[in-house]
C-alpha positions in Angstrom: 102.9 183.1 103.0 101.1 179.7 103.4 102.6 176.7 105.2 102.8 173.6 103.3 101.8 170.2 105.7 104.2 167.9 103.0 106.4 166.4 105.0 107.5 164.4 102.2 108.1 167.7 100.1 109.8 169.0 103.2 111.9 165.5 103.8 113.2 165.6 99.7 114.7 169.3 100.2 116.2 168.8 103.1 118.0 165.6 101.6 118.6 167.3 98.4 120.4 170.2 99.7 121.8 167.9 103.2 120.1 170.5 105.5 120.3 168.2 108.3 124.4 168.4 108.2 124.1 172.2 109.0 123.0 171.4 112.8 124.3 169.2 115.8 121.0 167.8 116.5 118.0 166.8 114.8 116.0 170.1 113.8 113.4 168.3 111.2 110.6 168.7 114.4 110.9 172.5 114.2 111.1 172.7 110.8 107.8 173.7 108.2 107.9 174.6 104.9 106.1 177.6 103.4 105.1 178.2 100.3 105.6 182.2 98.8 103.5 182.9 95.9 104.8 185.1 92.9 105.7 189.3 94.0 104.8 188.1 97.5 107.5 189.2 100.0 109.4 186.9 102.2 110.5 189.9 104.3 110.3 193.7 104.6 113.2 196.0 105.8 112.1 197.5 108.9 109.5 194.7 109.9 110.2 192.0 112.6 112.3 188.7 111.8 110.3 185.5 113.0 111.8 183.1 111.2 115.1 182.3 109.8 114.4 180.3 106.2 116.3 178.2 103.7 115.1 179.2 100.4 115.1 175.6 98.4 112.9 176.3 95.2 112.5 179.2 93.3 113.9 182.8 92.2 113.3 186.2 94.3 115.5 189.5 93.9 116.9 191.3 96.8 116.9 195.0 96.9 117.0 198.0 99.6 115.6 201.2 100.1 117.8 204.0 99.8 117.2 206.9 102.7 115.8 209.0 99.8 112.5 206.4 99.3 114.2 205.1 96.2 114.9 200.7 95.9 118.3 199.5 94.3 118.7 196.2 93.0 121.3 193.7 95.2 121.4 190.5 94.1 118.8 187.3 93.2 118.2 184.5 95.1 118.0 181.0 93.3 118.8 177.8 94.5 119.6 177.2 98.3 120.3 180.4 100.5 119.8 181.1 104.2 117.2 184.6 105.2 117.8 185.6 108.3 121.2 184.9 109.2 122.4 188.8 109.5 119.4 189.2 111.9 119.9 186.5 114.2 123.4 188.0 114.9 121.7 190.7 116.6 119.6 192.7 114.1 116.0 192.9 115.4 114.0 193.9 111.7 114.9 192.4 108.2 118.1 194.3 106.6 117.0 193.8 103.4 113.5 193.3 100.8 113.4 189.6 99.6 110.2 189.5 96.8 110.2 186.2 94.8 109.4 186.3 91.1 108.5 182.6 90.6 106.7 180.7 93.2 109.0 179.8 95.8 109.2 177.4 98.7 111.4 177.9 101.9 112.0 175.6 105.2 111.6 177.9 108.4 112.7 177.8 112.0 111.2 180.1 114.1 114.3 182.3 116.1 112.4 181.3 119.0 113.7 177.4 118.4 117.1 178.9 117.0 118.2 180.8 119.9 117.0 177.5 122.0 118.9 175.0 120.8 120.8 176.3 118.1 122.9 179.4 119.2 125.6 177.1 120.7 125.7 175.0 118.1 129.1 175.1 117.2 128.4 173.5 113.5 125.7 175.7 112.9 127.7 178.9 114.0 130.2 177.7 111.5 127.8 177.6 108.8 125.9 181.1 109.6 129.6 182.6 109.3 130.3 181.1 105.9 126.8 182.3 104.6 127.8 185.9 106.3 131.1 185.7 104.1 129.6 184.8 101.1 126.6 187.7 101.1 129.3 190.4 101.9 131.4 188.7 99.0 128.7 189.0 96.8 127.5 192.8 98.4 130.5 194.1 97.0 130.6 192.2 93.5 127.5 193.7 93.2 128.0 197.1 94.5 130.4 197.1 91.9 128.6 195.8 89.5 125.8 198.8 89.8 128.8 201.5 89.5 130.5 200.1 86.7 128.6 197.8 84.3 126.9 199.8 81.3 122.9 199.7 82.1 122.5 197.2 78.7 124.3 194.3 80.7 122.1 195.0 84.3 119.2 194.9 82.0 119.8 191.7 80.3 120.5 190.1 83.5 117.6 191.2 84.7 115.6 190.5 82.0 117.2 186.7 82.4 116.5 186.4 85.8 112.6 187.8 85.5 111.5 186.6 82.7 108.4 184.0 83.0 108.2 181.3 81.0 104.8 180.9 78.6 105.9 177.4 77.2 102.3 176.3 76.8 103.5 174.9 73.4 106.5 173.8 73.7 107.9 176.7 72.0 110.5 177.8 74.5 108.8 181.2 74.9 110.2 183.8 77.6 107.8 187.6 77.7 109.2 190.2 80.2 106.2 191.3 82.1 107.4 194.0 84.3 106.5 197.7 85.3 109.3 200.1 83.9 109.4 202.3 86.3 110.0 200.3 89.1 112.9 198.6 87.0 114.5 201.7 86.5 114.9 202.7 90.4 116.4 198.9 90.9 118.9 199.6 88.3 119.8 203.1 89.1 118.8 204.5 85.9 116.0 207.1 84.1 113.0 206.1 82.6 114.4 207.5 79.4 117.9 205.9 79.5 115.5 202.8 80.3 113.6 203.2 76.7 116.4 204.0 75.2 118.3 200.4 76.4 115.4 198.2 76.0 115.2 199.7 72.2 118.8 198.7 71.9 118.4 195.3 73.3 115.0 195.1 70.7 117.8 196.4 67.9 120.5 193.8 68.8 117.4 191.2 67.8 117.7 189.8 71.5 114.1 190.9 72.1 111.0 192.1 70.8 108.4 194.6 72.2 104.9 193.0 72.2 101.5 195.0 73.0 101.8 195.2 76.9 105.4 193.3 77.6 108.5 192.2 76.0 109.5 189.1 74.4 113.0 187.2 74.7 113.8 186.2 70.6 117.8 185.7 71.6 118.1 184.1 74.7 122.0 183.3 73.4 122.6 187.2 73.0 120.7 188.7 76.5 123.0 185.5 78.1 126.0 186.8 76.8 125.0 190.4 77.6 124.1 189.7 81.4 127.4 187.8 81.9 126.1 186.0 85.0 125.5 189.7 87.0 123.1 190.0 89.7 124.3 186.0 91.1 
């Protein structure tokens, strides 16, 4: 985590996404904005909350550990979403594993400032419940999605939603640079039934394996496949 001193950077996301409606008062003096480089966590279950966050650039993926050491996949972040907000209704560590896959940016306000001036803030109260409604709408979308949705469409959305663009040329190119058996656990799946999915994905002409990572050749097919899972 490295904080960003841009308060012009800071000033154009909280305009873009109207941050400053959320609250009462004026928050902007409490606010800095942190920059999370690529696989670096924003937070760890288990470990201390200091900070509640607006995530405002990037893409990270959600997951929890499972009582028996193993991860499963919950949802990815992109676009605005609030960290923290489950914690600061009482939770004193992190619920949840947020790792970005892009480099991401996020505003923070340390829970220190939030429980000051913000914990009877009736608009703000208002907007932590609507984000608390949304995340256990989406929970159980997703829940669902992980018991019911053949492994070929979890992969494809993953694939979609990890995927790091190489368009040095202007060639549109997408390679899948990820360690398989780490994507496995996420998904709930074998490393076989894993080989055997990416082969069929490699089959259907939506991708193609290279020497030490995958290429996208059918974004249109994987898009169709992932049906907009994981959001």
């Amino acid at each position: 985590m490295m904080k960003i001193n841009d308060s012009r950077k800071m000033n154009q996301y909280i305009s873009k996404y109207e941050i400053d409606k959320i609250f009462t008062e004026d928050m902007r003096p409490f606010m800095e904005l942190f920059l999370f480089k690529r696989n670096e966590h924003i937070c760890k279950e288990t470990e201390d909350i200091k900070y509640i966050f607006f995530f405002v650039e990037g893409k990270a993926k959600v997951y929890t550990t499972l009582s028996n050491g193993k991860s499963l996949l919950l949802c990815f972040y992109q676009g605005f979403k609030v960290l923290g907000d489950l914690e600061l209704m009482g939770f004193q560590t992190a619920s949840t594993n947020v790792q970005v896959i892009d480099d991401s940016y996020c505003i923070g306000i340390t829970l220190q400032k939030v429980e000051t001036h913000l914990l009877n803030d009736a608009k703000f109260l208002r907007f932590i419940c609507n984000s608390l409604g949304e995340k256990l709408n989406r929970c159980s979308k997703n829940s669902s999605i992980n018991l019911l949705y053949p492994l070929e469409n979890r992969l494809a959305s993953y694939i979609l939603a990890t995927g790091k663009s190489m368009d040095n040329e202007g060639d549109g190119r997408i390679e899948f640079h990820e360690n398989l058996t780490e994507i496995a656990e996420l998904l709930g799946t074998s490393y076989r039934h894993l080989l055997r999915t990416l082969k069929t994905l490699a089959l259907k002409g939506a991708i193609k394996r290279e020497n030490n990572h995958f290429e996208i050749i059918d974004k249109i097919t994987l898009t169709n496949l992932a049906a907009d899972l994981y959001k």
